[in-house]
N, C-alpha and C positions, 0 to 999 in steps of 0.2 A: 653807513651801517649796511650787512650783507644781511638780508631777507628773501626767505623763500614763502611764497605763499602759495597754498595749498585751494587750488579750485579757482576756477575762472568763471563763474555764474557773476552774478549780480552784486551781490557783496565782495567776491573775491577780483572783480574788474575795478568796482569804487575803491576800495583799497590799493588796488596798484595804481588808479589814476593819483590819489592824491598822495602818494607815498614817493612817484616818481619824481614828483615838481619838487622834492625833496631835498636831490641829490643821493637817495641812496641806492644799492644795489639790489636791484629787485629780478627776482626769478619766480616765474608762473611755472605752476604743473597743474595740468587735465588730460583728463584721457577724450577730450573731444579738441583735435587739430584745428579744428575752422575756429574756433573760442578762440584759441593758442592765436591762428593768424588776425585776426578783430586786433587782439591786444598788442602786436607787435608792432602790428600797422600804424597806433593810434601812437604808442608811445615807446620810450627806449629800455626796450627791460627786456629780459633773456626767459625762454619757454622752453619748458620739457615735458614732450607728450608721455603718457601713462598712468599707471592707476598709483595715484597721491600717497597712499601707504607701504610700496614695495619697498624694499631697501637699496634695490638697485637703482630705482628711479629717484629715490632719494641722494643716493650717491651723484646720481649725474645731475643732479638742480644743486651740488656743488652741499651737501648737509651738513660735511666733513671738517668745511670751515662758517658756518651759518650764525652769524650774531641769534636769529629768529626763524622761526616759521608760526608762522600765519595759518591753523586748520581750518580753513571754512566752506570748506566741502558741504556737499546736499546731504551726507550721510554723517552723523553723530557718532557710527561707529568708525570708520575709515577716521575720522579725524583724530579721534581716541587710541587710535593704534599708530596712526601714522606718529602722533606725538610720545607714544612709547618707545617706537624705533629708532626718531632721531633722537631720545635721550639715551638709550643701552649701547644704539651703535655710534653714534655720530657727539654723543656728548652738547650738542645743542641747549647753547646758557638760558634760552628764555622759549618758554613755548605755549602759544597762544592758540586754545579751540573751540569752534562754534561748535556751543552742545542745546539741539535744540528741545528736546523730546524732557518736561519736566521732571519726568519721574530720575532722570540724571543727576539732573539740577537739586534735587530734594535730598542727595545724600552725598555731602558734600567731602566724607571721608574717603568717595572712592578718587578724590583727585589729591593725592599726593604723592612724595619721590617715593614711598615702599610700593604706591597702588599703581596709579595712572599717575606719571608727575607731567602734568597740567600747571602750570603756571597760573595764567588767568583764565576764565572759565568766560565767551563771551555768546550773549543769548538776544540777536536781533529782536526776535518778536515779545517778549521782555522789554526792548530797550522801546521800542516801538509803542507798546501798551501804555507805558511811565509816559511817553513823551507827548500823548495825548490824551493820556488822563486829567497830564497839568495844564494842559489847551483847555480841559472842558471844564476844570475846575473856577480857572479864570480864566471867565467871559469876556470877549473881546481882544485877550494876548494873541498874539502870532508866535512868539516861543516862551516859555519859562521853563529856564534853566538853574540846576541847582549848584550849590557852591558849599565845601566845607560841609558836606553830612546832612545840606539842607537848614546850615545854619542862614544864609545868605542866595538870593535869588539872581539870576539875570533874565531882564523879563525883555520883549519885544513889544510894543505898540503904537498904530498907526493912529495919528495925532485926526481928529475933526473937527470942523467948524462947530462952535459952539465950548468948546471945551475951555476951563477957565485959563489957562495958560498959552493956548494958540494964538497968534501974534502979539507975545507980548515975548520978553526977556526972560530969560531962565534963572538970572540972578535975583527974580520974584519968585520960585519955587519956596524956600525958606518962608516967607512970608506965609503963600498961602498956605503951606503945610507946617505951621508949629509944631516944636515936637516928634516932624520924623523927619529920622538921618534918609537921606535918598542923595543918589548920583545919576548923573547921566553921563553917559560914557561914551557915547556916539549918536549920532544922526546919519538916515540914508535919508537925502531929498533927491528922484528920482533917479539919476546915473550918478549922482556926487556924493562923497562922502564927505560930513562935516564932523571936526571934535573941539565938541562943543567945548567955550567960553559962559564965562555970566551973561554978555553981551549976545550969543546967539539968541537969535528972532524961529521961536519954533512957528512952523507953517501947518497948513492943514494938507494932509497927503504923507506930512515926513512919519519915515518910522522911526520909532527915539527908543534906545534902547538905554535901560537904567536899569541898576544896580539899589536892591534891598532889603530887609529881611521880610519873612513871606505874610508876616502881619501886617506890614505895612502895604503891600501890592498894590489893593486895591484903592484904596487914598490916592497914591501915585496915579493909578490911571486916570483917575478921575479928572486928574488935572489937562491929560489930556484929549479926551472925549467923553460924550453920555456914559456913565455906570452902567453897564447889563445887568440886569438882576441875575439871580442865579439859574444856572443851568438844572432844570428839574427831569424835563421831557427828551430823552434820547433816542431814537433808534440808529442800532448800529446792523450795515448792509455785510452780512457776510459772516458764517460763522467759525472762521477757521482758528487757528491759535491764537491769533491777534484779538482778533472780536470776541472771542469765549471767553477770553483771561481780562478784556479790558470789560466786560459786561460782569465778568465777577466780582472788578475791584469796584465798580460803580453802583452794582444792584442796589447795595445799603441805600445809598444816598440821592441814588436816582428813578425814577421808575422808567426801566430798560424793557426795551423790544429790537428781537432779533431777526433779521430775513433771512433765512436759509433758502436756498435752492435745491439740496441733495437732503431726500427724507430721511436717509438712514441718521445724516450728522446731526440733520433737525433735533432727531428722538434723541442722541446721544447726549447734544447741548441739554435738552429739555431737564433729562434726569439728573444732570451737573448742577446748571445754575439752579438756585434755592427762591427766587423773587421774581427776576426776569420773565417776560414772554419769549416764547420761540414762534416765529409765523414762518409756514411752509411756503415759498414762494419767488418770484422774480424782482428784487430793487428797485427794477425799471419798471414796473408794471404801476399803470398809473392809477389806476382802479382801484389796487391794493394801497399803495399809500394813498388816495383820499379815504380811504375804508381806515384809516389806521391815522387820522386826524393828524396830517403831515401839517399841516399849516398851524397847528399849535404845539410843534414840535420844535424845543431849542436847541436841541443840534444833531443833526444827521453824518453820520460818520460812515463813509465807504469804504470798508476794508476785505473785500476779497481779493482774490492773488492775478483780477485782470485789470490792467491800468483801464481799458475801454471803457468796461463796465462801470468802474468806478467813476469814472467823469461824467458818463452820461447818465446813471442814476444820480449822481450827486445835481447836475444838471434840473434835470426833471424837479428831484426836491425842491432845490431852489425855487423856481419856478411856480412851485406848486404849493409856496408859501412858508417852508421852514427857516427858521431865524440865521441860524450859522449850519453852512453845508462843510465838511471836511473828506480829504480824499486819498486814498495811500496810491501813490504813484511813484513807481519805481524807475522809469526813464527822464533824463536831464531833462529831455527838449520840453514834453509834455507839463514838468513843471513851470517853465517857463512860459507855454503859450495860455495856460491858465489859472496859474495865481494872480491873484485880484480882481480880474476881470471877472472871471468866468465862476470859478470856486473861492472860499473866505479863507480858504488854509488848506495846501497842498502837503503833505505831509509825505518824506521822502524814506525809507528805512535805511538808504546807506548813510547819510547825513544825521539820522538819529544813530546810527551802531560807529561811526567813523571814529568818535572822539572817543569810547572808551579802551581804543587801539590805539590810536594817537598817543596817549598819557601814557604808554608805557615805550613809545618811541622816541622821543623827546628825551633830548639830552638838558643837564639840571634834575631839580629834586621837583617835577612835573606832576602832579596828582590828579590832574582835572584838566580834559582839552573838552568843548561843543563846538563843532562847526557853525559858524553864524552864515548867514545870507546864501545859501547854497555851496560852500565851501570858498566864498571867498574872501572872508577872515574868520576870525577866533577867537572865542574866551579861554583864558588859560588859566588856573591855581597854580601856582607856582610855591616854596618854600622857601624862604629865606636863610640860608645857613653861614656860617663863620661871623666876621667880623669887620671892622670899618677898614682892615689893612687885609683882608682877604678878598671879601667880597666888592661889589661893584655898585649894590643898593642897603646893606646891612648897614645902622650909623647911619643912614643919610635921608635927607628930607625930600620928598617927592622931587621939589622944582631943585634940586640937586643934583635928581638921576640923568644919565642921557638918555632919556626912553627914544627909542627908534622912530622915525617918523611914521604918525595915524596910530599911538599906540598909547592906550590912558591907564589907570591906577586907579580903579574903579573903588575899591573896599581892602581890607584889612580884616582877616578874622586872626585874633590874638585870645589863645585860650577859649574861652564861653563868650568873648564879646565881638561884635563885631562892629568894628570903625571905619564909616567912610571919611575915606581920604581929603585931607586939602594941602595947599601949596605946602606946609609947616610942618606937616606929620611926618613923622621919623620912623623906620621901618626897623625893626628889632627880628633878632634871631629866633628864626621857627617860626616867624610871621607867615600866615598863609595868605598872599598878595594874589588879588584876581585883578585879572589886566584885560581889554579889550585890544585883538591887534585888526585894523579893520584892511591893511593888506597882507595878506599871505608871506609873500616874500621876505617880509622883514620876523616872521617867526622866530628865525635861529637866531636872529640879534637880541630877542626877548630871551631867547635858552641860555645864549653866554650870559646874559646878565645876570643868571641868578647860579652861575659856575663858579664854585668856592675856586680860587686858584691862590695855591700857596704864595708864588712871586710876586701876586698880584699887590702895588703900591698907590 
């Protein structure tokens, strides 16, 4: 697929990194050359300096024959126009734009073929809010992901001593939990990946990722560590989009407190949120949070826009006695040198924005991609369409299919219900099949499978 993506910041790099391992045809445009050499350097994809919405610079990043472009420029308007250009001139089949500023987002008429034709409309700090709202809803996940409109969950959690399931067999899950459908669809025990049998021995450390619906979540975790009670006591570090919009969907249900640094945005949140506190001040400032009862705080969330800050206030919290620290970090390395260690959940924004971009690159009838593990594997929904002489899993019972190797069949949602899968279950058309693939590579082998091919015998 030929793709141009539009901006080279932090989203628009994440996106060409994981679009390139692809195989597809990727072209960068910014108007900052040293961005342009970073990306060439790192990987193989073609760059055109200039400003993202010209027509001419559209022309030469090749718009003329472009499967896509990718808006995700720092500006909402330049994206808004650039996606106007390549469809009046350039005829451009699909067009994808980061629109971040809500009052856009709230009027959803202005994106169509007579207004703005916008295709999908895609909003990081949106996607960022949802994705650790459902962190803080349930205590203890490291991700919950939704599947099928939120019919069906895929949740992450790291197994400990004590827990009734940890060293024993997985083919005892049924036992202890009467009554609810649950999957497990993968194990990370520290560099290995394991998919799982009834026979696997879950350990204390593994993170076991399973498939459910969202009433059932918590029963499931149970099985494998202490239950957290519920998250009441929040303060969130930082009041920019992320934190205002995630302090508004939580006021109801939790008692929110905000640190601001800059007075002006302090007073702006104050008059916004309805329940929330807003406190004038530094995150790191160790005086302020014991003044602000940190140590009876269930979770501290650091989202302003410096990764430094965020680890080192999230740090201090910790430290200083809050239950679960959380941290938005936008560079690889940094997540890596301090999740689990250091912070309880390092929270990424291209890895929470990547998969709603994903699902519409993905060839097959693809509705749903999440990056699991730092991008290196996948949850995918997928659709089932034709028949048992078309298709490659329509008509056929799981231990039928060739699923690719590291790649399970997590659930089944069919109409209002949702079926987790076993050996025997048959998959029907229009089945929306959520599949774990825990290496990358074998993705596109998940895509052809669910590729109606008329010859196909």
């Amino acid at each position: 697929m030929k793709i141009i993506i539009l901006g080279a910041g932090q989203v628009g790099s994440s996106v060409a990194a994981n679009l390139c391992s692809e195989a597809n045809d990727i072209t960068v445009v910014d108007s900052n050359p040293a961005c342009l050499q970073q990306l060439q350097d790192r990987f193989d994809l073609r760059t055109v300096a200039g400003h993202a919405s010209h027509p001419q610079v559209l022309g030469r990043a090749g718009a003329q024959d472009a499967d896509m472009i990718i808006a995700v420029t720092n500006s909402d308007e330049t994206n808004m126009i650039a996606c106007q250009v390549a469809y009046t001139l350039f005829h451009t089949p699909t067009k994808i734009a980061r629109i971040r500023e809500h009052q856009y987002q709230q009027h959803t008429e202005l994106f169509s073929q007579e207004a703005l034709p916008i295709d999908v409309l895609i909003s990081p700090e949106q996607e960022v809010t949802d994705y650790t709202q459902r962190l803080i809803e349930f205590p203890g996940a490291l991700q919950v992901l939704d599947f099928a409109n939120g019919k069906v969950q895929l949740v992450a959690a790291r197994a400990f001593y004590g827990g009734p399931l940890v060293g024993h067999r997985l083919r005892e899950l049924p036992e202890q939990l009467p009554g609810i459908e649950t999957r497990v669809t993968a194990i990370f025990r520290r560099h290995e990946v394991i998919i799982p049998s009834g026979d696997t021995i879950i350990e204390a450390g593994d993170d076991v990722f399973f498939i459910a619906a969202p009433k059932h979540i918590r029963a499931v975790m149970s099985e494998f560590r202490k239950l957290d009670g519920p998250n009441r006591r929040v303060i969130i570090a930082g009041g920019g989009n992320i934190g205002k919009r995630l302090a508004q969907a939580l006021e109801k249900s939790c008692h929110i407190k905000i640190i601001e640094s800059n007075e002006t945005r302090a007073k702006a949140i104050a008059e916004d949120l309805k329940q929330a506190y807003v406190l004038l001040g530094d995150a790191a400032d160790e005086d302020l949070l014991r003044e602000e009862n940190i140590e009876n705080t269930d979770v501290f969330c650091a989202l302003t826009n410096a990764d430094e800050a965020n680890i080192i206030s999230s740090m201090l919290a910790k430290r200083l006695g809050a239950k679960t620290v959380m941290a938005l970090i936008n560079r690889a390395a940094y997540v890596d040198l301090v999740q689990r260690d250091i912070i309880d959940i390092a929270i990424s924004p291209q890895q929470a924005t990547i998969g709603s971009l994903l699902a519409h690159i993905r060839r097959g009838d693809v509705v749903k991609v999440h990056s699991l593990r730092r991008g290196s594997a996948e949850a995918i929904e997928a659709i089932a369409h034709g028949d048992r002489n078309s298709s490659q899993v329509v008509g056929r019972a799981i231990d039928e299919i060739n699923l690719p190797p590291g790649t399970t069949i997590g659930a089944i949602v069919r109409g209002k219900d949702v079926i987790m899968v076993h050996h025997d279950t048959v998959i029907e058309p229009e089945d929306h099949v959520i599949l774990v693939v825990t290496n990358k590579r074998h993705v596109s082998d998940v895509e052809r499978l669910f590729q109606v091919n008329v010859t196909f015998i």
